[in-house]
C-alpha positions, 0 to 999 in steps of 0.5 A: 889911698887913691886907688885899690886894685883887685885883680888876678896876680900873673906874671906875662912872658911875652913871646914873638909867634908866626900866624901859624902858631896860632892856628896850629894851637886852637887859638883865636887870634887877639883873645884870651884863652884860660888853660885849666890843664898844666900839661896843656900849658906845659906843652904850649910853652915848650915851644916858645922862645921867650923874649921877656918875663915881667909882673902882669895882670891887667888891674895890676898893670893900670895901678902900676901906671897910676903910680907912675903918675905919682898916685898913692896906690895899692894892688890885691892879688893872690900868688903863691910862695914860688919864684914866680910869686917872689918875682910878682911882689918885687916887682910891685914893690920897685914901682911904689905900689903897696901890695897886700897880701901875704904870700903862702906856700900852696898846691897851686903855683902863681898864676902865668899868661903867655902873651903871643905877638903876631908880626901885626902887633896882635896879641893872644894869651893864653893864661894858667891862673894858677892860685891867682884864681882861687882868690876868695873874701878872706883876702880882701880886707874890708878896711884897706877897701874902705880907705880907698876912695875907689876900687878898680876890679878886672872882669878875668878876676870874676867867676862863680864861688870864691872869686864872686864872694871877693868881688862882693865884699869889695863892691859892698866896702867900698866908697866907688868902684871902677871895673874893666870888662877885660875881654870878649871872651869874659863877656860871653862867658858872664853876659848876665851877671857883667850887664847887672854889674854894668847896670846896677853896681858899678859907679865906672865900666870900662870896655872896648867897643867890642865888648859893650856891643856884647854886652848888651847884643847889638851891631850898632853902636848908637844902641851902646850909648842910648843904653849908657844914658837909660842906665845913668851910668859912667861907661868910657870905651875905647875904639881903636882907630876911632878914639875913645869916648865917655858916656855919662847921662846925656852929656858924651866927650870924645877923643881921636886917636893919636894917629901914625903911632910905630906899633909893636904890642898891642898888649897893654893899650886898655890897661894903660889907657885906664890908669890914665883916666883914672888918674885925671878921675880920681885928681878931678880933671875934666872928662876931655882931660881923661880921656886924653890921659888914657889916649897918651898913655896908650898910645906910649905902651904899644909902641913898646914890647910889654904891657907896662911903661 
């Protein structure tokens, strides 16, 4: 197998919201927020008008493109024996992704993102985890892993105790490993433990030029790439308007960015733009190719409702 994702199994219900939505609820605009209280779920999603329910999760997404590229590929999430979850296996059985796991009935149900598009194409979510949280290492199999020649993990996946253990298990099997930073709101939150991964563990990082800059506690963006060739690792980051670019030792490719594109969901652009490099990577293209594969990618998915193609 080419690619093996881990990461949270969510099903998106997208929803169109005014400004003031977004105000009224606490909500920064264009992160993510983790809702641990179902009520307060609830109670959110009591006042939405929802405009379409699809199979989500940002690892899942990129895998799902990379099948769509003709890629032989697999996903490893947790859900739950719910509607949801029948919803969520389906779905990536339609799109050719081999999923491994074998759902179960428990307390918790599948895991759910509501993902609000502000008239300016922005989008906040606001994500319930459910059992898609609760991910531990006795549902990563070490075989599957070792059969892969690269695992892709997502930052929203990583957290202390069994989530941890998980991503352990899967970094120690595997033959390389690929990972997204994902958000700025999981780089504040696992600062340390992301720079070790970034810095010692990782053989691919992505991540927007917001959330490198984070990471390693600068404003300038010259300090991003002076770190990237100190560590000898490969970090490609997009950075919106300004293209994409991959840093890997001394030698930096860059991409513009596809320009007077009719704009209507942001959601999805980093996924899909990692299922494009990941396939030029894995199918031995050049750095330029990747990244132009990525910018391709991206440019389609946002100019469409969702995050898949």
């Amino acid at each position: 197998m080419k690619i093996l994702g881990i990461g949270n199994a969510i099903i998106d219900v997208i929803c169109k919201v005014e400004e003031s939505f977004i105000t009224k609820n606490n909500l920064t605009k264009g992160t993510m927020k983790l809702i641990f209280d179902d009520t307060e779920f609830k109670k959110i999603l009591a006042n939405l008008r929802i405009e379409k329910t699809v199979s989500g999760g940002s690892v899942a997404n990129s895998i799902v493109g990379l099948s769509q590229l003709k890629n032989d590929v697999g996903f490893i999430g947790k859900i739950s024996h719910d509607d949801f979850g029948k919803k969520y296996e389906d779905g990536l059985k339609e799109e050719n992704v081999k999923y491994f796991y074998e759902k179960k009935r428990e307390n918790l149900p599948t895991g759910t993102c509501l993902i609000l598009i502000t008239p300016d194409s922005e989008r906040t979510m606001c994500t319930f985890l459910g059992i898609a949280g609760k991910i531990n290492e006795n549902d990563v199999d070490e075989n599957i892993i070792k059969k892969s020649e690269l695992i892709f993990l997502e930052g929203y996946l990583w957290d202390e105790g069994e989530p941890k253990k998980a991503f352990e298990k899967a970094i120690k099997n595997s033959n390389k490993v690929a990972m997204s930073l994902s958000d700025l709101f999981c780089v504040e939150r696992h600062k340390q433990n992301f720079f070790k991964l970034v810095k010692e563990q990782l053989d691919l990082t992505f991540a927007n030029e917001n959330e490198i800059m984070t990471l390693i506690n600068t404003k300038n963006f010259n300090d991003v790439i002076t770190f990237a060739k100190e560590i000898k690792k490969h970090i490609v980051i997009t950075r919106g308007n300004k293209g994409a670019i991959s840093i890997f030792g001394d030698r930096i490719v860059e991409v513009n960015a596809y320009k007077n594109l009719s704009i209507k969901d942001l959601t999805g652009a980093g996924d899909l733009f990692a299922a494009g490099y990941l396939h030029g990577f894995v199918n031995e293209l050049s750095t330029e190719q990747c990244l132009e594969k990525g910018t391709e990618l991206s440019s389609k998915v946002i100019q469409q409702i969702g995050a898949r193609l």
